[in-house]
N, C-alpha and C positions, 0 to 999 in steps of 0.2 A: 387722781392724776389728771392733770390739766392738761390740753391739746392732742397730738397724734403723736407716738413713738412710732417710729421708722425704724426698723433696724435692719443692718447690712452684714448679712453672711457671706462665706467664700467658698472653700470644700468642705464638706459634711462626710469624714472616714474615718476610720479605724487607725491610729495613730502609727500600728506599723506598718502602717501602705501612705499616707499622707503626710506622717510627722504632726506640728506643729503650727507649719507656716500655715496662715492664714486658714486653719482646720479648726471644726470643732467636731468631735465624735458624733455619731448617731446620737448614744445613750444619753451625751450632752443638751443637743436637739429635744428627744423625747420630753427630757423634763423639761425644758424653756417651756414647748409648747403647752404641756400639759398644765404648769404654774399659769401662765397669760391664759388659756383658754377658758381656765376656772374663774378668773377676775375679768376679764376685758375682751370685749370684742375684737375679732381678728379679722383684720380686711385684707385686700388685694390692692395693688398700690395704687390700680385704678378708678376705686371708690374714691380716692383723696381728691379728684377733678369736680366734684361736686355735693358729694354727702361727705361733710364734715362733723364727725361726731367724736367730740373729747374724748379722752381715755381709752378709745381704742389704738389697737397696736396690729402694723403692716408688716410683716416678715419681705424681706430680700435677696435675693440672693444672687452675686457678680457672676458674671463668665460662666456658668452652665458648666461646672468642671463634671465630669463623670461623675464623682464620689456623689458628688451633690444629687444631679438628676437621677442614680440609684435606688437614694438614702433619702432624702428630705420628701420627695412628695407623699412619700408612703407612711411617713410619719405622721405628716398633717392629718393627711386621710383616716390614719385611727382615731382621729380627735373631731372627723367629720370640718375640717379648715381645709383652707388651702392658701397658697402661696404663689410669689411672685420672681420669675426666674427671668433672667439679662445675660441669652447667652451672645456671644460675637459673632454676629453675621457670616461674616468671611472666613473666619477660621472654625466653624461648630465640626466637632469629627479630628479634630487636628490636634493642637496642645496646644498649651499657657506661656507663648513664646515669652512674653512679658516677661514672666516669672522667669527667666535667663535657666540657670543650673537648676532652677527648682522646679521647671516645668514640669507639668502633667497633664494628662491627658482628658479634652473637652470631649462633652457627650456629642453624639453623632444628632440629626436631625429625628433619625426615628425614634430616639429617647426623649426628644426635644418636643415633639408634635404626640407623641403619648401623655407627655404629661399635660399637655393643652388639651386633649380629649377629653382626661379626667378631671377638669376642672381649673388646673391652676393656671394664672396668666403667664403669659410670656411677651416681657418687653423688648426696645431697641437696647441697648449695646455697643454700636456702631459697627462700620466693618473690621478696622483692623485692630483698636485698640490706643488710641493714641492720647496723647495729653492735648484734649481739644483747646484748651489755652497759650497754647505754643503753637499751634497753627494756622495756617489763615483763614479767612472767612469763606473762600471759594473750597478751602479743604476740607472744611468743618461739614460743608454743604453737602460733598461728597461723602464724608462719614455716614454724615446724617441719614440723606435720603438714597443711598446704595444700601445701607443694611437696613430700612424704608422696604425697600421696592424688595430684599430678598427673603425680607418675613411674609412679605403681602404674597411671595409668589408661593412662599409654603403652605398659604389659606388661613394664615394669620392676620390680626386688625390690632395691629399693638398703637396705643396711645400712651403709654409712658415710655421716657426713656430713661436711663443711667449713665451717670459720665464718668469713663473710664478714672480711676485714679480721683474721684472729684471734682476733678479741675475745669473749669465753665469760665467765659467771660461776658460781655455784654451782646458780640456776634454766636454765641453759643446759643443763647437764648432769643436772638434771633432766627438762626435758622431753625432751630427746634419748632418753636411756635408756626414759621412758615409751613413746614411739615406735619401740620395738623396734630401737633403733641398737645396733650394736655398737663402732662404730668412730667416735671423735671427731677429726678433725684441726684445729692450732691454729694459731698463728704461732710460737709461743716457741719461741725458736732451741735447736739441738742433735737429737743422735743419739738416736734413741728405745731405752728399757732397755723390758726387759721390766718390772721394776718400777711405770713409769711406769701414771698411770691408762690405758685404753684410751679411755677419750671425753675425754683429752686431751692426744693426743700432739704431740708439738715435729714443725715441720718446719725444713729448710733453704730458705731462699730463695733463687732460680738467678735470675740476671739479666742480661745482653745482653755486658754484656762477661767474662760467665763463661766462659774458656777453657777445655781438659782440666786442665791443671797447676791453676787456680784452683779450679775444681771438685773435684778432690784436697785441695788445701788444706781448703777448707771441710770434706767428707766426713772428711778424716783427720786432718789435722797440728790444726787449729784444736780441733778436741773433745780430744784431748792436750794441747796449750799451757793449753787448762784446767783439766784436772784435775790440772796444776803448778800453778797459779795466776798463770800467767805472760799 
């Protein structure tokens, strides 16, 4: 497998507390990680700002939903991995206003800052959630380095961030970089090259009925069938 897979999670629960929306079961979880850990190296998205090694694969994971911070670090951890968690500044403890009707409820700071003891990273987010490409550069600034200054004040040092929704534009990646980021993650699909800018790498999106075999696909055959053009 050539370059870095990224991939982007959302809740990690039990189908009848979470549904579908943006969920993938534990049991789901278990086996991705267990299939990658057997084959491929598993980083933290913060290795990607300087050790760039092919074929390995960065777990993600948006908004820091409860299910998630629960479920997923303890996973990793039976595989001796860890993982990288983007929860919302502003709202940790709150719920997934975004998600309207589907809302659920985000992990508090003390699940938040447990899982950063046990190893796994925890990046920016921003504070409130917004489609940083629809606002202005003075707002973005504020996203930015407010949920900046209120990880730093939890005794966190996050250098990567995540943009809500993906959405980034040319002031996105300026303010980021001004705020000592190293690492940008986006939505735009595909395997990340080392070529690619760093405050704007492609993830893969993992979703509920992502099997191993589909999860394969995605990570392998699908980034092939395109550079056929097929």
């Amino acid at each position: 497998m050539s370059g870095i897979t990224i991939l982007c999670y959302h809740k990690v629960g039990p189908i009848a507390e979470e549904g579908r929306f943006l969920n993938v079961e534990p049991s789901t979880l278990r086996q991705h990680v267990r299939f990658i850990s057997r084959r491929n190296r598993i980083i933290c998205a913060k290795e990607l700002a300087h050790n760039w090694t092919d074929s390995a694969v960065c777990f993600t994971f948006d908004d820091a939903y409860e299910s998630t911070m629960e479920n997923a670090p303890r996973i990793f951890e039976e595989f001796q991995q860890r993982a990288t968690f983007f929860p919302v500044a502003g709202l940790v403890g709150t719920s997934s206003v975004w998600d309207a009707e589907k809302a659920r409820p985000l992990a508090d700071w003390k699940v938040v800052l447990e899982a950063h003891k046990r190893g796994h990273e925890i990046g920016n987010h921003t504070t409130n959630h917004p489609h940083l490409n629809s606002i202005s550069k003075e707002e973005q600034l504020h996203e930015v380095s407010s949920a900046h200054q209120t990880l730093v004040g939890q005794g966190l040092v996050p250098v990567t961030i995540c943009y809500p929704y993906g959405g980034y534009n040319e002031d996105t990646l300026s303010v980021v970089q001004a705020n000592g980021y190293a690492v940008g993650l986006s939505l735009r699909k595909g395997v990340a090259s080392e070529r690619d800018d760093r405050l704007a790498l492609p993830r893969i999106a993992v979703g509920y009925s992502d099997s191993v075999p589909m999860l394969f696909y995605k990570m392998v055959m699908r980034p092939r069938l395109r550079k056929l053009g097929l």
